[in-house]
N, CA, C and O of each residue as an XYZ file, in Angstrom:
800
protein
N       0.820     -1.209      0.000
C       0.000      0.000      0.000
C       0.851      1.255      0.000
O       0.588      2.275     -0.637
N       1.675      1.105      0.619
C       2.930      2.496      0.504
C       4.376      2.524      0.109
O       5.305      3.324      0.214
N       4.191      1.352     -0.377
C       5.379      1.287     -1.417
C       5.491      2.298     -2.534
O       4.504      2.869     -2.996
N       6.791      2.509     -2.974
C       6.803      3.693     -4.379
C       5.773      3.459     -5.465
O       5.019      4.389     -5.752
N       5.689      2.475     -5.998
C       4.784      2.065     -7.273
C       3.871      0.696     -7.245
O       4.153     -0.395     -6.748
N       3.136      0.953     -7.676
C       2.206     -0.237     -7.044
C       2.531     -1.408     -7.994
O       2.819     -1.405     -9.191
N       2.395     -2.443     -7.074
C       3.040     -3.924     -7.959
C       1.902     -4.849     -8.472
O       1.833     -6.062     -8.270
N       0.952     -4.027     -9.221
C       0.327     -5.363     -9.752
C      -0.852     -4.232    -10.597
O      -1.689     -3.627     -9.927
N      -0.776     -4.085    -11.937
C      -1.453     -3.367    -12.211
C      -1.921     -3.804    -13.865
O      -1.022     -4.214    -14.599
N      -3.394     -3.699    -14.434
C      -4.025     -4.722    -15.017
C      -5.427     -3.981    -16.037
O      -6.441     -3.528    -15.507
N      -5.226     -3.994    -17.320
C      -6.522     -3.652    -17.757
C      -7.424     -4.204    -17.498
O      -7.301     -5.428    -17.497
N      -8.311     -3.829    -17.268
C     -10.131     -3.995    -17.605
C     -10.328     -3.681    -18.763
O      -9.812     -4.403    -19.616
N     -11.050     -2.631    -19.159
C     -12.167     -2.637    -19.919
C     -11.742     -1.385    -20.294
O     -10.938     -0.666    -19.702
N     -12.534     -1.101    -21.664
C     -12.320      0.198    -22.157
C     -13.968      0.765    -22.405
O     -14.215      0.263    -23.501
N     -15.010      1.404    -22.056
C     -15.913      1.791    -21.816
C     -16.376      3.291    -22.249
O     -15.832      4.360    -21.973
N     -17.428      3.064    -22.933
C     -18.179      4.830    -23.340
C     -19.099      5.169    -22.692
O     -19.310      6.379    -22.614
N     -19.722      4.508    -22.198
C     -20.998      4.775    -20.952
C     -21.119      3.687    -19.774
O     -20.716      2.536    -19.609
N     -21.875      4.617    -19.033
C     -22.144      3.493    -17.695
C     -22.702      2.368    -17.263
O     -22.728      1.958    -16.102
N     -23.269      1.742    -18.472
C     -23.045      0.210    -18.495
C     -22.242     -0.063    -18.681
O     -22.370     -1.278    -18.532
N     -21.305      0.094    -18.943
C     -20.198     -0.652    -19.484
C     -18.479     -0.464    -18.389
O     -17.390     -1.027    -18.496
N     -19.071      0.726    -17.296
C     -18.056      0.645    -16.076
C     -17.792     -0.840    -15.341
O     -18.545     -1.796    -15.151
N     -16.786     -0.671    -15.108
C     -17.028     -1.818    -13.791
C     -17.431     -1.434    -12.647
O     -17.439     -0.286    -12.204
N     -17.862     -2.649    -12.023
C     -18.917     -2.122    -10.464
C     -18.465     -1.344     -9.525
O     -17.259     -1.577     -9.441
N     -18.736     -0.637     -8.857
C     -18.138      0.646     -7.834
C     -17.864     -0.505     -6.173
O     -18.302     -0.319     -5.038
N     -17.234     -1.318     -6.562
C     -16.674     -2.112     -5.728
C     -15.420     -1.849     -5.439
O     -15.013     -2.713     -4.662
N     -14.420     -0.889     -5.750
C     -13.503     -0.226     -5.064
C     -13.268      0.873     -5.587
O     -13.560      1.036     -6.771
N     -12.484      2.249     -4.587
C     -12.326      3.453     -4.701
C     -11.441      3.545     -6.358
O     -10.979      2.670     -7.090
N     -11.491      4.728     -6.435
C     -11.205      4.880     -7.979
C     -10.572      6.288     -8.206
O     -10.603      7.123     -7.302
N     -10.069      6.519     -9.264
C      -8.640      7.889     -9.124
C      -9.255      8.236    -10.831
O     -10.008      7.391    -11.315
N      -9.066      8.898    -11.276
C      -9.276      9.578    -12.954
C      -8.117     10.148    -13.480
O      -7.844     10.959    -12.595
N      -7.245     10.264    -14.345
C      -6.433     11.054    -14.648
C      -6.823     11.516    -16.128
O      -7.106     10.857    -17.129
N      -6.732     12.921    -15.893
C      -7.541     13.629    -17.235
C      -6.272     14.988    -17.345
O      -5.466     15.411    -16.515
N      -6.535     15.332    -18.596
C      -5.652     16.219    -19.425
C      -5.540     16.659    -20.968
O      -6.391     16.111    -21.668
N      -4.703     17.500    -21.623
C      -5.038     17.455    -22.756
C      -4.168     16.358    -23.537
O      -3.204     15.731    -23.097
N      -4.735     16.289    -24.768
C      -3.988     14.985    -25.603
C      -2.638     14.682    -25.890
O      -2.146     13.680    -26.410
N      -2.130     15.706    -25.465
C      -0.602     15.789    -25.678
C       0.316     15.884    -24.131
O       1.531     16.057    -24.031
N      -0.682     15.712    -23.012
C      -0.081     16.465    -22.392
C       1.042     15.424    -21.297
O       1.967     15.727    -20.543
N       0.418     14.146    -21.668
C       1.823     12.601    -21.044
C       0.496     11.910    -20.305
O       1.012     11.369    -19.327
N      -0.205     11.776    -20.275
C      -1.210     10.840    -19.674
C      -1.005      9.709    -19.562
O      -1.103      9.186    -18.452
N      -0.523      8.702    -21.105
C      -0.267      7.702    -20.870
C       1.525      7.510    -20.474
O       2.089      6.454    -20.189
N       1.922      8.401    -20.538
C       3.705      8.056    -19.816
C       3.562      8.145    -18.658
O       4.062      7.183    -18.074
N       2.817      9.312    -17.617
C       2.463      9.478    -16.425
C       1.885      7.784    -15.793
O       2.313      7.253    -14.768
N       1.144      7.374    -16.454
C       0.327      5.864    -15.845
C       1.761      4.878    -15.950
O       2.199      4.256    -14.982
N       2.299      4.871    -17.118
C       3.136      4.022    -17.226
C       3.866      4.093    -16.154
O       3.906      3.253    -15.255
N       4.431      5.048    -16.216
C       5.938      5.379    -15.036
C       4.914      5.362    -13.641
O       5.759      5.328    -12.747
N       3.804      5.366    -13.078
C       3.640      5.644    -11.720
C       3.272      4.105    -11.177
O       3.310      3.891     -9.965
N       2.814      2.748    -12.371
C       2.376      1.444    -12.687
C       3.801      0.636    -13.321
O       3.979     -0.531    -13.671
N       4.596      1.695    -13.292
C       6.064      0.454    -13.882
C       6.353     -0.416    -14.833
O       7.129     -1.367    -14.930
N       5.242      0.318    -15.811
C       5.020     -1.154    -16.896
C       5.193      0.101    -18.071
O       4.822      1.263    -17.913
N       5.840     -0.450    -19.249
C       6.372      0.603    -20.180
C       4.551      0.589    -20.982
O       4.005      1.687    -21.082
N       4.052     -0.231    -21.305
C       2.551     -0.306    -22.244
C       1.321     -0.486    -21.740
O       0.321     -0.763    -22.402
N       1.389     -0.306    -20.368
C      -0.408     -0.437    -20.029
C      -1.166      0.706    -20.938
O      -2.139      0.601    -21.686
N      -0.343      1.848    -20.586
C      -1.361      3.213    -21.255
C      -0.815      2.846    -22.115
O       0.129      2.108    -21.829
N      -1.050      3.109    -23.559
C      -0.458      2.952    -24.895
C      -0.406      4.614    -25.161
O      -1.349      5.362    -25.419
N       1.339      5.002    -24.975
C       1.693      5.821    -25.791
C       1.606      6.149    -26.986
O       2.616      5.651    -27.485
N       0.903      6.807    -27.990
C       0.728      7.411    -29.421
C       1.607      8.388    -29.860
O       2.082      9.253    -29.125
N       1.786      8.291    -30.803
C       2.605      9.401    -31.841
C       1.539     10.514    -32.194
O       1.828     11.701    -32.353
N       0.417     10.041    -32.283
C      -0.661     10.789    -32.662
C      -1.234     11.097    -31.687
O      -1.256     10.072    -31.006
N      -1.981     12.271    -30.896
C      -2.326     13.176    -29.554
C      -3.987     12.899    -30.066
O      -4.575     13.560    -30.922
N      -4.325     12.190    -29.591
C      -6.062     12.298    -29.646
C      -6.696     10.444    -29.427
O      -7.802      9.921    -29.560
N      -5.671     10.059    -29.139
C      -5.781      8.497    -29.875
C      -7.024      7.752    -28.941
O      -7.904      7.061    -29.454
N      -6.894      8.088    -27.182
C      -7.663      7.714    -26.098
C      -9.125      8.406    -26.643
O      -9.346      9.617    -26.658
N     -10.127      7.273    -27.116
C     -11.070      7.765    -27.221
C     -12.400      7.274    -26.611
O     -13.548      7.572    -26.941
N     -12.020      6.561    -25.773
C     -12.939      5.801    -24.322
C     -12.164      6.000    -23.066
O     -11.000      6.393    -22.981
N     -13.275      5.551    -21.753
C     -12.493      5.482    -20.719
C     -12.131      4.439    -20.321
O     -12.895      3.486    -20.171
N     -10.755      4.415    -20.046
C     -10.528      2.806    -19.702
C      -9.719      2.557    -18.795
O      -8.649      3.117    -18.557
N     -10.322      1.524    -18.156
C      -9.844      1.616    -16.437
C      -9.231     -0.068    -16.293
O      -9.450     -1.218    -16.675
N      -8.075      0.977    -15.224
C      -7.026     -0.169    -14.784
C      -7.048     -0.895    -13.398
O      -7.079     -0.250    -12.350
N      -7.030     -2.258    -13.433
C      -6.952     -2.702    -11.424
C      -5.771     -2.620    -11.208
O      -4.896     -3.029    -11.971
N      -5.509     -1.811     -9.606
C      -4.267     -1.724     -9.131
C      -4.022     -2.414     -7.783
O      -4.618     -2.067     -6.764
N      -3.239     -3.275     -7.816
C      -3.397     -3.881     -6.790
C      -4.565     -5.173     -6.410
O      -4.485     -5.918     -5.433
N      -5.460     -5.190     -7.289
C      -6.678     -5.321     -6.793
C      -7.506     -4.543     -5.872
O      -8.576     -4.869     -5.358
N      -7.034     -3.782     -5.785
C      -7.712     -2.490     -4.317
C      -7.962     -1.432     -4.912
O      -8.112     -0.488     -4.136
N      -8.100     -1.128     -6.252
C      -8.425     -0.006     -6.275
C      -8.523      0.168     -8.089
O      -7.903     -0.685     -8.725
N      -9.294      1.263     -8.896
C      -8.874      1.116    -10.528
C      -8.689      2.794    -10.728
O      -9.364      3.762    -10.376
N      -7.320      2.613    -11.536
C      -6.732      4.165    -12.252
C      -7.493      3.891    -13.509
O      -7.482      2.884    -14.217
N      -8.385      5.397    -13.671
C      -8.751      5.626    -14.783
C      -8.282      6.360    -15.907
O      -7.544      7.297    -15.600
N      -8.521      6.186    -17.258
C      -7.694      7.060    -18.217
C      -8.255      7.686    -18.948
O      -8.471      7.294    -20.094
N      -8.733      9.079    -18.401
C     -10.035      9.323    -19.538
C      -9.367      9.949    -20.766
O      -8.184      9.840    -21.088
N     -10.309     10.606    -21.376
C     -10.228     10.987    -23.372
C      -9.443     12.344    -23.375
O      -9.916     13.448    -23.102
N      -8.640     12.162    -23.599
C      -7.464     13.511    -23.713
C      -8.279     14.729    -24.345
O      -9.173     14.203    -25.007
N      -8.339     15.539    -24.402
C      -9.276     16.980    -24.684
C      -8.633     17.892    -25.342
O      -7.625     18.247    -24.731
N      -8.797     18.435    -26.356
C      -8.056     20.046    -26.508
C      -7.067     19.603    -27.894
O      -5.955     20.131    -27.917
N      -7.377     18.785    -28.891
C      -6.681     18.069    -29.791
C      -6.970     18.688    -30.719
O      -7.879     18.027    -31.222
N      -6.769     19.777    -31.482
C      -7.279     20.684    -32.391
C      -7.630     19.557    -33.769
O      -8.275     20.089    -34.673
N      -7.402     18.650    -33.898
C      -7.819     18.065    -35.755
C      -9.126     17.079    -35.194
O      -9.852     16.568    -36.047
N      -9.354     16.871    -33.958
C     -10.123     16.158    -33.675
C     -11.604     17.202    -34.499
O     -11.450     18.398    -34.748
N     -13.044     16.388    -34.830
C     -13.865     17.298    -34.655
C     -14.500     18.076    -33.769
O     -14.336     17.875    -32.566
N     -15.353     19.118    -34.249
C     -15.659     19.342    -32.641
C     -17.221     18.159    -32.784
O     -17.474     17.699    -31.671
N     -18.058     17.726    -33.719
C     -18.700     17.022    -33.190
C     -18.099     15.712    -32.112
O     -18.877     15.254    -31.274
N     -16.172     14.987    -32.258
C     -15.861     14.401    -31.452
C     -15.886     14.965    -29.981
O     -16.188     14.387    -28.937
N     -15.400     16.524    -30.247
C     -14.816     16.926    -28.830
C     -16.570     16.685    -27.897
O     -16.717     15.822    -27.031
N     -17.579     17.544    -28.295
C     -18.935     17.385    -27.874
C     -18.713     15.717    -27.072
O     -18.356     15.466    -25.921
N     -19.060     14.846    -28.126
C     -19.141     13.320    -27.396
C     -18.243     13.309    -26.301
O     -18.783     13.329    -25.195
N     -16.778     13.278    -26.341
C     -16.235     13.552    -25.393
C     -16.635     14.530    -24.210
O     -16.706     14.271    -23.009
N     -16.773     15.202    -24.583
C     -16.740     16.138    -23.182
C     -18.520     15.002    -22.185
O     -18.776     14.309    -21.200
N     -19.122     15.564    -23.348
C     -20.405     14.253    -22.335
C     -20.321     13.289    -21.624
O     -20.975     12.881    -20.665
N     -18.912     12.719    -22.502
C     -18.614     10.935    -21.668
C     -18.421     11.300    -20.550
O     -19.255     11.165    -19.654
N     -16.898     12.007    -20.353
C     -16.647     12.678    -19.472
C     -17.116     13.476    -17.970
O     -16.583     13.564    -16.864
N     -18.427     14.007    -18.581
C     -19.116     15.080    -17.312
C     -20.293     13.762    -16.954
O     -20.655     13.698    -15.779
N     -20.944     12.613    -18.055
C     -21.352     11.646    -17.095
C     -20.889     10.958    -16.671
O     -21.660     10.094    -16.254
N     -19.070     10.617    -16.327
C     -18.550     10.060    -15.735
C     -18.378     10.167    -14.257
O     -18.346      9.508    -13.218
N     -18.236     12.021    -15.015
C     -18.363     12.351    -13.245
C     -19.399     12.451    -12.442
O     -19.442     12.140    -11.251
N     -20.035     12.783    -12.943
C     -21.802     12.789    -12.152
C     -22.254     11.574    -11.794
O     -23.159     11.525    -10.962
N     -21.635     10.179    -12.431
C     -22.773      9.070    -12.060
C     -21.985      8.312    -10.836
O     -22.495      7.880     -9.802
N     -20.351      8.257    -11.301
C     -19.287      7.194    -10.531
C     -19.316      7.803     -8.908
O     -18.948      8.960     -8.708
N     -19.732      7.024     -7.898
C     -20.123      6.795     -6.729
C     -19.020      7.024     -5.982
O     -18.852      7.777     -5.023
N     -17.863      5.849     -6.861
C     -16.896      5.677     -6.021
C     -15.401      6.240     -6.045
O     -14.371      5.848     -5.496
N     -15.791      7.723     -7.224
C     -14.714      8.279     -7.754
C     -13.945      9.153     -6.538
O     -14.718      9.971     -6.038
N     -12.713      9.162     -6.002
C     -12.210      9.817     -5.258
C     -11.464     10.945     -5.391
O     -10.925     11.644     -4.532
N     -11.512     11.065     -6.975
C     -10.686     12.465     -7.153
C     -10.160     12.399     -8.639
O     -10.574     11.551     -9.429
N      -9.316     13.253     -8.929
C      -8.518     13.151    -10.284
C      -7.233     14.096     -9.944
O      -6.954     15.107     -9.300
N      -6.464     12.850    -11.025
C      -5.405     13.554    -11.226
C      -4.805     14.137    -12.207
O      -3.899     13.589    -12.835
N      -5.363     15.653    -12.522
C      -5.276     16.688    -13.531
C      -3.953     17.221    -14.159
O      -3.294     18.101    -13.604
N      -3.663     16.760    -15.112
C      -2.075     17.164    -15.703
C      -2.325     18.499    -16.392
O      -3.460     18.796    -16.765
N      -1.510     19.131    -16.528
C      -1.147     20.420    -17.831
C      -0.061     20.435    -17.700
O       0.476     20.002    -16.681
N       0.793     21.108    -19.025
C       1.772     21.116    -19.222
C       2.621     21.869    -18.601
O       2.041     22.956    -18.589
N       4.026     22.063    -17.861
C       4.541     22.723    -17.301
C       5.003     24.036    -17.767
O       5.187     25.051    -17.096
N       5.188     23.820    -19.234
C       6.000     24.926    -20.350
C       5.105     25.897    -20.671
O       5.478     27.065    -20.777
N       3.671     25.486    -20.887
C       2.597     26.347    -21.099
C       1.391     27.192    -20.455
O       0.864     26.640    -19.490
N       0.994     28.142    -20.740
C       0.247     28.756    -19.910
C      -1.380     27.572    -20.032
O      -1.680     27.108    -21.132
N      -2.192     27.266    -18.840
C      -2.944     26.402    -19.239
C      -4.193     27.279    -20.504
O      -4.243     28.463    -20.836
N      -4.897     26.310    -20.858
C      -5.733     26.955    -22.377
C      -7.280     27.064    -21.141
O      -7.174     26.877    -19.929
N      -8.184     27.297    -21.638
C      -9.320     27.292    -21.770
C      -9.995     26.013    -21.606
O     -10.861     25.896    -20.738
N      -9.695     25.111    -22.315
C      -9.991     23.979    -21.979
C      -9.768     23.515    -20.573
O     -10.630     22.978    -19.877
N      -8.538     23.770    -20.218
C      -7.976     23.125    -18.668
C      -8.566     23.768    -17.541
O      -8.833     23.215    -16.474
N      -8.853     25.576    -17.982
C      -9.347     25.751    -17.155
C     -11.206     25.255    -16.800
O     -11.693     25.044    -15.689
N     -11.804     25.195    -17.954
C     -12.869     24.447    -17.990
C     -12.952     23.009    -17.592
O     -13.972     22.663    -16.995
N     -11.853     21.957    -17.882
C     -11.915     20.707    -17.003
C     -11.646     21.385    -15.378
O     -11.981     20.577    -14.512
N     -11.256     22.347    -14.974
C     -11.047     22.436    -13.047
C     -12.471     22.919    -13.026
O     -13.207     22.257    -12.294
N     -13.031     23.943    -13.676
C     -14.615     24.363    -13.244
C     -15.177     22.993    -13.413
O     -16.150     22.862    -12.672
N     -14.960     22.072    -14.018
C     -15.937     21.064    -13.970
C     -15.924     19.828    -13.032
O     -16.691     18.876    -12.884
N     -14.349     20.342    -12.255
C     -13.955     19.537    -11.122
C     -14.616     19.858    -10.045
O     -14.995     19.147     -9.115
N     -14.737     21.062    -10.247
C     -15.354     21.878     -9.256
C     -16.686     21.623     -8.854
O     -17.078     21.223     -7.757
N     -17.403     21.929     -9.976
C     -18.717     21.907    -10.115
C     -19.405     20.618     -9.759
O     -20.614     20.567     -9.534
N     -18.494     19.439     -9.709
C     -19.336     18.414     -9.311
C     -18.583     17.981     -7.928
O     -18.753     16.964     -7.256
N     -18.050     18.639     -7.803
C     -17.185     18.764     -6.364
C     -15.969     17.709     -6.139
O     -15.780     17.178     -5.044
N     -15.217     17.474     -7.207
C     -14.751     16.233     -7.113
C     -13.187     17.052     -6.782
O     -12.768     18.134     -7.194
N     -12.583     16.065     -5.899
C     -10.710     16.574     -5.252
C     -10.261     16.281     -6.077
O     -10.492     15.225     -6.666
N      -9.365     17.230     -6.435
C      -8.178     16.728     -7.668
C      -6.857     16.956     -7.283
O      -6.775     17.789     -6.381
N      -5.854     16.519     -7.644
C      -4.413     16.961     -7.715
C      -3.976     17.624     -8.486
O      -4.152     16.951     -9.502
N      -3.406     18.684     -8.845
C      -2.820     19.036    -10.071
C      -1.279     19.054     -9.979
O      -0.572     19.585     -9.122
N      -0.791     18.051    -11.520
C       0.189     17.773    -11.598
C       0.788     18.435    -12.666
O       0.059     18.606    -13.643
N       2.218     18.957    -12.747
C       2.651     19.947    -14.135
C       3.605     18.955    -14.884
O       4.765     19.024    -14.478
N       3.354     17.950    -15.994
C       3.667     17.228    -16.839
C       5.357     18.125    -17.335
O       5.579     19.336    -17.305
N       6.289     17.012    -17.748
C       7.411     17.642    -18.544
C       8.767     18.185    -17.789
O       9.776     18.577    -18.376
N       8.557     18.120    -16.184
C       8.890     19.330    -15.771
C      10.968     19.066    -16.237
O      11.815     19.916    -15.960
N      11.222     17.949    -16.824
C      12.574     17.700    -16.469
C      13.331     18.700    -18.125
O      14.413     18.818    -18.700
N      11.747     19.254    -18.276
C      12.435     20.883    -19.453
C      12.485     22.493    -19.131
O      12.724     23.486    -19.818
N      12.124     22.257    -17.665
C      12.286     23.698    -17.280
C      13.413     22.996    -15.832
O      13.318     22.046    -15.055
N      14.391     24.061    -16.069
C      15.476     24.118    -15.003
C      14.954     24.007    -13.243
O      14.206     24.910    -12.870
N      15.192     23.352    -12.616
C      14.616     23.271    -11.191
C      14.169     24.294    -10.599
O      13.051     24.388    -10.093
N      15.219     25.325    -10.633
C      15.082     26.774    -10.227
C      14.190     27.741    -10.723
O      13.869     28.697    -10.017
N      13.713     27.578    -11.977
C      12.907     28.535    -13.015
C      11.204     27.604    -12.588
O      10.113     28.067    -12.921
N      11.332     26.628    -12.021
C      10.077     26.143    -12.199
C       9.036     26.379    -11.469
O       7.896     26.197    -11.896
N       9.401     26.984     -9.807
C       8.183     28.012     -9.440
C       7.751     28.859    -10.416
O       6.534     28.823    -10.598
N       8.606     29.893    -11.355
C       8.079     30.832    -12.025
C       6.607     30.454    -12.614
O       5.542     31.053    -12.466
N       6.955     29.050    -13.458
C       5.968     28.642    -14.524
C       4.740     27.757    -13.636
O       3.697     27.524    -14.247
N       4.880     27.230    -12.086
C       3.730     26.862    -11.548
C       3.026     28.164    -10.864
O       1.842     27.843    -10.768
N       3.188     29.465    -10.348
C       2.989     30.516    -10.414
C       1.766     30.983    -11.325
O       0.647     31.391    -11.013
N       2.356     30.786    -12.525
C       1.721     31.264    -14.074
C       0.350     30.127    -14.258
O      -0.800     30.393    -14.606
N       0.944     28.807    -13.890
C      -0.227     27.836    -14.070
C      -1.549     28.464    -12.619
O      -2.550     29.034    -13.052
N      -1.449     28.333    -11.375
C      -2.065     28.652    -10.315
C      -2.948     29.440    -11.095
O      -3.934     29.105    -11.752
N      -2.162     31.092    -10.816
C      -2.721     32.005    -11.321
C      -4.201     31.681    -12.265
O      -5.366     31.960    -11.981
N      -3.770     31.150    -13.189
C      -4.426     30.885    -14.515
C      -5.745     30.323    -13.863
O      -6.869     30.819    -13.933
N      -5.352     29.174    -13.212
C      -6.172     28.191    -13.288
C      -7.545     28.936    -11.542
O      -8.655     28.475    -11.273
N      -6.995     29.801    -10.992
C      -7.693     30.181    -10.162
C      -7.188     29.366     -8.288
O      -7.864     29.251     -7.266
N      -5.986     29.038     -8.551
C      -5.633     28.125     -7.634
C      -4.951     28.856     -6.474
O      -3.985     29.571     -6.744
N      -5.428     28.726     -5.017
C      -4.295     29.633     -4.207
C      -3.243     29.975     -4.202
O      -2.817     31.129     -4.161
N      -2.218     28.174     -4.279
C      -0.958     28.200     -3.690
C      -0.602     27.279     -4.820
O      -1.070     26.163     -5.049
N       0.243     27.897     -5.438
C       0.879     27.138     -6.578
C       1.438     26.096     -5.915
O       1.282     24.986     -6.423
N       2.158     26.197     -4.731
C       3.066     24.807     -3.796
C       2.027     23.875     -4.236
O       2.653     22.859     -4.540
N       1.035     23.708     -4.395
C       0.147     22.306     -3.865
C       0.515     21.561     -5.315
O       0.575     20.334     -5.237
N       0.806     22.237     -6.825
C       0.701     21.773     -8.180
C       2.175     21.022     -7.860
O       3.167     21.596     -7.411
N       2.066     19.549     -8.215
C       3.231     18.603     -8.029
C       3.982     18.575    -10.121
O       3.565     18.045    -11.151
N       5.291     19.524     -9.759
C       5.893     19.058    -10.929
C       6.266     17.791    -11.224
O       7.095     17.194    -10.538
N       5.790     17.364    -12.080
C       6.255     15.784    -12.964
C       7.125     15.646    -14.006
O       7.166     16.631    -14.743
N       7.997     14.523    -14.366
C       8.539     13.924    -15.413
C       8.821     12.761    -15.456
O       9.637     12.287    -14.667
N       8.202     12.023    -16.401
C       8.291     10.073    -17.111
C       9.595     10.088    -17.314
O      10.120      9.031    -16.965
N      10.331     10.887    -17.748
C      11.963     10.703    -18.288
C      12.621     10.080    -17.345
O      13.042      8.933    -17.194
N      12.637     11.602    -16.392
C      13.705     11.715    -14.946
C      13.308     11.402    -13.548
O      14.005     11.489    -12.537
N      11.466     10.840    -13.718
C      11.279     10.789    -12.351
C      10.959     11.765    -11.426
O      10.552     11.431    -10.313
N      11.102     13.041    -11.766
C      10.801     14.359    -10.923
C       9.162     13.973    -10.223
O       8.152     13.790    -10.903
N       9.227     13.925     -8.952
C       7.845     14.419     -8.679
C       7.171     12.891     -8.513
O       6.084     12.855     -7.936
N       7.701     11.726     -8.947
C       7.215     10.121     -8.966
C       6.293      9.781     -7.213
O       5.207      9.370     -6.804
N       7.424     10.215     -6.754
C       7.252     10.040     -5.203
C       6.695     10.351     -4.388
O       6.272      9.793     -3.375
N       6.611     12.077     -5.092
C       5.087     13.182     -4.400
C       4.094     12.497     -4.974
O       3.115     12.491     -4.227
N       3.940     12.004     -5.824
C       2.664     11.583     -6.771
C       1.922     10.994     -5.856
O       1.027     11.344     -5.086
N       2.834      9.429     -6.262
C       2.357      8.212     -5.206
C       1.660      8.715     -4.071
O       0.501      8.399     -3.799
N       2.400      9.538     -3.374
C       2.368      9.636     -1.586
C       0.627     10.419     -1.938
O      -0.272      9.968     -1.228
N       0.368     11.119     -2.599
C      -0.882     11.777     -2.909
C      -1.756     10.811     -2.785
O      -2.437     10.513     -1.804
N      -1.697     10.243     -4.022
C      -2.666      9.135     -4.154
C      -2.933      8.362     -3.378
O      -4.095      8.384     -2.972
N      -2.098      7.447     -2.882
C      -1.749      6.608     -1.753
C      -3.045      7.340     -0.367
O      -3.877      6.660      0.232
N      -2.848      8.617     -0.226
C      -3.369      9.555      0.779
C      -5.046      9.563      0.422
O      -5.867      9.533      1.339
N      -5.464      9.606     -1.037
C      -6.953      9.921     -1.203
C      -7.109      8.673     -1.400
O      -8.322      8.509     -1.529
N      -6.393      7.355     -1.532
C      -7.257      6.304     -2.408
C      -7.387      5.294     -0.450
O      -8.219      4.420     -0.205
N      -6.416      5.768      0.463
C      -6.561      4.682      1.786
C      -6.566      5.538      2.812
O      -6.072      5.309      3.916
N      -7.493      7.209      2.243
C      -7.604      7.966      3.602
C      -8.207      6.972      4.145
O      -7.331      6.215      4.562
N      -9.526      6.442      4.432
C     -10.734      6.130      5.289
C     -10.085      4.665      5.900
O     -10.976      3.994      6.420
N      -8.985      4.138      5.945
C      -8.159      3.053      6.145
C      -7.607      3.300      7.621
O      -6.821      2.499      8.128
């Protein structure tokens, strides 16, 4: 349970609506972001397995939600990357729906863990996925993807710029990340670890 990376981690199912979830028989985590922004390197590196998430060359590719058992105690979800400009927008629409009835129906959802990019100011979109975190009241983490391209020292500047943006108090709370170098692996875990076996 508090080990660095969890040792046993396993697809299910890949799912567009709520028949097709698995049963709310254990607590559950979301990780959402835009299509480019490391979603599936983030799962990989925090699950230790180079291909559970399937990395793409192409940024739009996740186009269901599809959820992983960890441990057996618990399933990381991977929802539909957002903000993919060649996508349509009749896709983006479907998406965003899957999405907001994901969050509204799942019982046993405990939070998400919200990436944006570290290099960039967040878009419109990102800030619209936190109002919608919001709005259904769900805890999130926010994590800043990439970070092993901005210098250690320069990288308050750019979580600063993200906060700001995003309407967030204390930039401290946004955990810089990187799949490369590992930055931030350890804060991750310890997060998660914290929302998925508070009630433990």
């Amino acid at each position: 349970m508090t080990s660095l990376l969890w040792h046993k981690a396993e697809y299910i199912i890949s799912a567009v609506g709520p028949e097709q979830y698995p049963e709310e028989d254990k607590p559950e985590l979301a990780v959402s972001g835009r299509s480019n922004v490391g979603k599936s390197s983030l799962i990989n590196k925090l699950t230790n397995r180079k291909n559970l998430a399937r990395v793409g060359k192409t940024p739009g590719r996740t186009q269901s939600i599809n959820f992983f058992d960890i441990n057996n105690e618990w399933y990381l979800v991977d929802l539909p990357g957002y903000g993919y400009a060649k996508v349509s927008q009749e896709t983006r629409i479907k998406w965003g729906k899957m999405m907001n009835t994901y969050f509204r129906v799942r019982k046993n959802l405990k939070g998400v863990i919200q990436l944006v990019d570290i290099r960039h100011k967040p878009t419109e979109d990102d800030r619209m996925m936190i109002n919608m975190l919001w709005e259904c009241q769900i805890p999130f983490l926010l994590v800043a993807t990439k970070a092993d391209k901005i210098a250690r020292g320069q990288r308050p500047k750019y979580l600063k710029i993200i906060a700001e943006t995003l309407g967030l108090q204390n930039w401290q709370d946004i955990i810089p990340f990187s799949s490369e170098d590992g930055t931030g692996t350890k804060e991750l875990v310890e997060a998660v670890n914290h929302i998925i076996y508070e009630d433990e």
